[in-house]
C-alpha positions as CSV (number, residue, x, y, z in Angstrom):
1,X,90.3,68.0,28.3
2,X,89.8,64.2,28.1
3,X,91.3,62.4,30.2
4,X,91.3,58.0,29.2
5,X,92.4,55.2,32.0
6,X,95.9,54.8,30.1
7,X,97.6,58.8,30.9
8,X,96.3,58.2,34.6
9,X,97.5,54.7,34.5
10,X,100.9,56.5,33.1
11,X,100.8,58.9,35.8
12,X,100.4,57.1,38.4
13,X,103.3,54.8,37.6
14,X,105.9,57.3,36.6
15,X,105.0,59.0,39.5
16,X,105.2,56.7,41.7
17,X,108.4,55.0,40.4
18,X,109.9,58.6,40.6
19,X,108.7,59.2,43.7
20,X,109.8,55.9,45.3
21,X,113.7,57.1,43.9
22,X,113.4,60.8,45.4
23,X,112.1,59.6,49.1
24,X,115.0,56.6,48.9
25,X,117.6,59.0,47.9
26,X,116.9,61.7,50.9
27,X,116.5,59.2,53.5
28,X,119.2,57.6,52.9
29,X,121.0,60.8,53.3
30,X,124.5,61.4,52.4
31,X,127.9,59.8,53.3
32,X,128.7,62.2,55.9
33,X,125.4,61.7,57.2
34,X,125.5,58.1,57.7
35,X,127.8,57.9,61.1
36,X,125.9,54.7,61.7
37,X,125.4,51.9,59.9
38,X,121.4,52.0,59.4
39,X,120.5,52.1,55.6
40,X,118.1,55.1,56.5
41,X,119.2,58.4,58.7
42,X,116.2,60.4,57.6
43,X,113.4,58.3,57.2
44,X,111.0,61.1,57.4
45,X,111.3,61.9,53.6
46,X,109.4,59.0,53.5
47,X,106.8,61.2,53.7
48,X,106.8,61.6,50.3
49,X,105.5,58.1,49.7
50,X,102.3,59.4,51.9
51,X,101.5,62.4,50.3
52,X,101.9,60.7,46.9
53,X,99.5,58.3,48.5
54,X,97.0,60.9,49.1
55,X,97.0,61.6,45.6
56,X,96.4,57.8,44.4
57,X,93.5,57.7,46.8
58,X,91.7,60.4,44.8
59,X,91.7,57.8,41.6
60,X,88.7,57.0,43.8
61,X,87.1,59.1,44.0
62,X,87.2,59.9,40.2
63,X,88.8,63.4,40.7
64,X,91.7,62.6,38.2
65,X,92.9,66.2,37.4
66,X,93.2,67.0,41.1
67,X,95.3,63.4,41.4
68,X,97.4,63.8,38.8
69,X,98.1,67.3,40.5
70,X,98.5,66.1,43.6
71,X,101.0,63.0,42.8
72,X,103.2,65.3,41.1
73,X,102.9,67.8,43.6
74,X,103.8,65.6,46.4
75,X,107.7,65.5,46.1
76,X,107.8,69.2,46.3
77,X,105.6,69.2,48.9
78,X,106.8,66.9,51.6
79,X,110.5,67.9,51.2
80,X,109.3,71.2,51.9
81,X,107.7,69.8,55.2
82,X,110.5,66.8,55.7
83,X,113.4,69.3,55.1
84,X,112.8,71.5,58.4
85,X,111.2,68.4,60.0
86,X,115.1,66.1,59.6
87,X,117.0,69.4,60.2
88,X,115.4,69.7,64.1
89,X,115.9,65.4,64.1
C-alpha cells in the first residue's frame, strides 16, 4: 500500500485536531467536578497530546504506517493510563 505526503498530511491533522478536542474535554472534567474555579481539574488527560506526539515524531523517521497507527492509537491509549491515574488524583 502506497502511502503519498497528502493522507499523512490528512492524518496528522484530523488527528491532531480530534485529539486536541478529546484531551480538552476530559480535563476539563465535568460540572460536578469543577468545585473550583480552575479551567482544568484533570490536566493529566493531557497526556493524550504526548502520546499523539510520539506518533508525529515517527513522520521522522519515515515509519508512516506505524505513525499513523500510533496517532490514532493514542486517545485510547492514554485514557486508558490517565483514567486510573485522575481517579487516585
Amino acid at each position: 500500500m502506497k502511502i503519498t505526503k497528502t493522507t499523512v498530511t490528512l492524518h496528522t491533522i484530523f488527528s491532531g485536531i480530534f485529539t486536541f478536542l478529546v484531551a480538552v474535554f476530559f480535563a476539563s472534567g465535568a460540572i460536578g467536578e469543577n468545585y473550583t474555579d480552575a479551567i482544568f481539574v484533570a490536566p493529566i488527560f493531557f497526556l493524550i497530546i504526548v502520546f499523539w506526539l510520539v506518533g508525529v515524531s515517527f513522520l521522522v523517521f519515515k515509519k508512516f504506517n506505524t505513525s499513523v497507527k500510533i496517532m490514532w492509537f493514542s486517545i485510547p491509549l492514554g485514557m486508558i493510563i490517565a483514567f486510573p491515574i485522575a481517579a487516585f488524583l
